[in-house]
N, C-alpha and C positions, 0 to 999 in steps of 0.2 A: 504494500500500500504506500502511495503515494504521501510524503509529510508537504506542510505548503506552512508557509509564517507568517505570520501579517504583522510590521512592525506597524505600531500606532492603532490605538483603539478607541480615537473620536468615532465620528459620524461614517465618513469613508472608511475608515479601517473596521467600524465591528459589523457596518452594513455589505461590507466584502467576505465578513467571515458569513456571516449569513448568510449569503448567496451559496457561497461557497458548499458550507455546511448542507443545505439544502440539493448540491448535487450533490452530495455526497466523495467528492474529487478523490480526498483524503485523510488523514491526520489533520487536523490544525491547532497551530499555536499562536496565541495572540499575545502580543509583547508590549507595554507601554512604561515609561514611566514615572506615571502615575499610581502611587500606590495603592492598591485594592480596587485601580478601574477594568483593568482588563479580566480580574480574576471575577468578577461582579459580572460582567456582560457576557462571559463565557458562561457562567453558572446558567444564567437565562438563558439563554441559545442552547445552551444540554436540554435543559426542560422543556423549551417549545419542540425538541425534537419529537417527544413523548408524542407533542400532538400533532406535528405534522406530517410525522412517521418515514424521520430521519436517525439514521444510529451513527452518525459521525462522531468522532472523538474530537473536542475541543479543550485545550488547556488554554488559563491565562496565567501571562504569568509577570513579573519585572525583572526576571531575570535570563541576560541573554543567552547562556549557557541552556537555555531550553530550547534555541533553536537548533541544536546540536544536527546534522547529517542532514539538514531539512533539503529538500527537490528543489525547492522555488520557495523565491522571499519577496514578499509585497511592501513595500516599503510606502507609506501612508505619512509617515511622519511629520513635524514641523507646524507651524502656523500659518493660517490658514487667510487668503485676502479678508480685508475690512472695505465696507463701500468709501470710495476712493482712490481705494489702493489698485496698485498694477500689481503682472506677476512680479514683476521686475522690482517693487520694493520689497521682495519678500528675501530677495539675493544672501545679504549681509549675515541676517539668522538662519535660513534655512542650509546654506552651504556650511555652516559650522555643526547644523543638525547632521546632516545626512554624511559629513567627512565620519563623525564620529560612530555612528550608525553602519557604514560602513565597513570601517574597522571591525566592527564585532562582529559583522559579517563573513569577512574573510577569516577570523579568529574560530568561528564557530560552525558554520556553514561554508568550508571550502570551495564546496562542489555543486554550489546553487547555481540556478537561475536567478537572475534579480531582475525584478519588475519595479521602474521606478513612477510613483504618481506626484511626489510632491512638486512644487511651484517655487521658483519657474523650471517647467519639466523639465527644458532640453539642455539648460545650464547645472540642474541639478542633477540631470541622468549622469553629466562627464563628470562634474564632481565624486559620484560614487563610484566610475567606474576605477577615475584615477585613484582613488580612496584603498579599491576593495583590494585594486591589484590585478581585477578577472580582465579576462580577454574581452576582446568589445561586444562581439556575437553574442556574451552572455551576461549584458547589462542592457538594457533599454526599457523606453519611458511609456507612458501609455499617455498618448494624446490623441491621435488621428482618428479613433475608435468611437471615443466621446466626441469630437467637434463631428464626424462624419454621420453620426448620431443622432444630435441637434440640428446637423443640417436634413438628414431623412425627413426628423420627425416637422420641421418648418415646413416641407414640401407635400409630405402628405396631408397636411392640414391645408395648404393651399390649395391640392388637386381635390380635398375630401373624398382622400382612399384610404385602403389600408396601408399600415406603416410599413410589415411583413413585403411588401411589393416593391417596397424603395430600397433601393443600392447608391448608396451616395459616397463620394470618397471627398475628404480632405484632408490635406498633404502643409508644408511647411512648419514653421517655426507653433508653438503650442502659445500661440498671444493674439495680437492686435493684428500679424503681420501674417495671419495661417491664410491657404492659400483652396479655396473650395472649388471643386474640377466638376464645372455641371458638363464636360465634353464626357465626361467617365462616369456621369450618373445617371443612374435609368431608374425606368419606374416597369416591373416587368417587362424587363426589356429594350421597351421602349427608351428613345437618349431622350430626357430633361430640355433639350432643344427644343425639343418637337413640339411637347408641351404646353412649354410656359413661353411667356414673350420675353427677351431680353432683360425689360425694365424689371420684370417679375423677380427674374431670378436672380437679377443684383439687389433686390432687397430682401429676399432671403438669405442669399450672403453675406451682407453686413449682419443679417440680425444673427445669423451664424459665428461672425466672429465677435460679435459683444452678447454671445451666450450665455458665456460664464458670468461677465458681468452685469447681464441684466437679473441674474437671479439672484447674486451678491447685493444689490441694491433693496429687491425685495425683499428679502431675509433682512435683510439690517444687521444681521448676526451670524458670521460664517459663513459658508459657500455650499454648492452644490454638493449632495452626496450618491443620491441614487441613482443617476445617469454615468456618474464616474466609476460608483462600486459597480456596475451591469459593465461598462467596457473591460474594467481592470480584469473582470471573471471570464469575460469572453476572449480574452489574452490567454490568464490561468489557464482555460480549458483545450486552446489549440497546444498547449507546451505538456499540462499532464499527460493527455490522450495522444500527444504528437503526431496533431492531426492537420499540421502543415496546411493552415490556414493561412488563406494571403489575407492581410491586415495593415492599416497604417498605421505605427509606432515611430517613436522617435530613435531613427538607429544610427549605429554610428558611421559618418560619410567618409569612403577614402576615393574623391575620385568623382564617385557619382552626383551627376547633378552640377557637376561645376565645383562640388564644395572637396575640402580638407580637411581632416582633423577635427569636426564640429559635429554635433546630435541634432538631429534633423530631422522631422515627420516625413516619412515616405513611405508606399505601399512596403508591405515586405513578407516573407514564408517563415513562420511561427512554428518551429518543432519542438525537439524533447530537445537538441543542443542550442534552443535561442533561436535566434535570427538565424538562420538557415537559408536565405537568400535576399537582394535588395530587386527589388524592380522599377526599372528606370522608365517613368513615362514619356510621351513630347506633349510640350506645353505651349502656353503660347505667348511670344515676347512680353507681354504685361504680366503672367505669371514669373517667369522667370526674374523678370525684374523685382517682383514682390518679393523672388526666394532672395534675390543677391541682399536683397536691404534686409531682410531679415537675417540673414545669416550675417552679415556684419553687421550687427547688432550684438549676436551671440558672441562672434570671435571679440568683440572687446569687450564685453563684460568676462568670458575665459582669458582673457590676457591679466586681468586684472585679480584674478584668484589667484589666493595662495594656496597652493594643495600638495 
């Protein structure tokens, strides 16, 4: 049986173990901390098993030495945007989170997958992988999942269809600067073109890329968690089952796309050893241009870490 960890036991982290738990994937161990939160939210989630009539084994715990030989590690951690805030001011604390986090990862879980969700993803993904140590195939972020997501679900409330019929992909940077491919999104089939009129679809695109933020705003208090724990688990599930799903995550770029050295949202093949392959689409010079400014963006806020 498969072990799976999910550091951080907020909102995103105990609502991923539920998902989770609920497919029954594996073991899980939920890690914060916080004293007595994670051990508290596990207790509950054993008992709703009773009724939802799941036998998974959940621990919580604060101590990292329970992740010990774990398959895959979800990394949840850090603080979380306030309205106002960008990913980008989350930089300073959360890169100090996840270096350390990290480390006890490689200390305890040599031989994981690491799944990273915290903000800003694609700056926080290089932080842990330079952190952990792991080779790049077996560090990356979960963003294109969730924004590709939001963009379905905006689309099928425009056509008023079902959601299950939308294939949407978006690709780039996981902020302000993500890059939403309505040439690569179909609705059974059918291409998004065909559809919608132009105007249409560039305002479901913005409202795709201030997704995150439009719900941070309503909340008043913390951010998204149930769109996020659903992507992060449909990541989980192509890597347990190594069912080499193509998915957009943030992986790491040597080459492709123009870029170097930087985490990057692109389609990519999700197996049991990680990223197991990237795939390069053609874009069209106003995307491209969107990836270059967003990707320098990233490489100077990575120039700028100490890691």
């Amino acid at each position: 049986m498969a072990k799976i960890s999910v550091i951080g036991a907020g909102n995103v982290g105990a609502t991923t173990v539920q998902r989770l738990a609920e497919l029954e994937l594996g073991e899980i161990v939920m890690t914060d901390i916080v004293q007595g939160l994670p051990q508290g939210k596990a207790l509950d989630l054993m008992q709703a098993g009773a009724i939802k009539g799941y036998d998974t084994s959940i621990t919580g715990t604060n101590d990292y030495a329970d992740i010990a030989d774990s398959d895959l590690v979800i990394v949840t951690a850090g603080i979380a945007r306030k309205p106002g805030m960008t990913r980008e001011d989350l930089i300073k604390t959360n890169s100090k989170i996840i270096a350390e986090v990290s480390k006890n990862i490689a200390k305890h879980a040599p031989e994981s997958i690491v799944i990273i969700v915290t903000n800003p993803l694609d700056i926080i993904t290089y932080v842990a992988m330079k952190s952990t140590g792991f080779e790049a195939k077996r560090v990356f972020g979960m963003s294109g999942v969730l924004d590709s997501g939001r963009f379905a679900s905006f689309i099928a409330e425009e056509l008023k269809c079902s959601k299950k019929d939308v294939q949407a992909m978006v690709i780039g940077g996981h902020g302000d600067l993500m890059v939403p491919l309505p040439q690569y999104t179909t609705v059974s089939g059918i291409p998004l073109t065909d559809m919608l009129s132009g105007d249409k679809i560039a305002r479901l695109v913005e409202r795709t890329v201030n997704g995150g933020a439009e719900i941070v705003e309503l909340l008043k208090q913390g951010s998204a968690f149930y769109a996020p724990s659903a992507a992060i688990v449909s990541m989980a599930e192509s890597v347990i089952k190594d069912s080499k799903r193509i998915l957009p995550a943030s992986a790491y770029l040597e080459g492709q796309y123009g870029q170097e050295g930087i985490y990057f949202g692109v389609p990519v093949k999700l197996g049991a050893s990680g990223v197991e392959e990237i795939l390069e689409l053609k874009l069209d010079e106003k995307q491209y241009e969107i990836l270059r400014k967003s990707s320098k963006n990233i490489q100077s806020v990575i120039s700028q870490l100490e890691i």
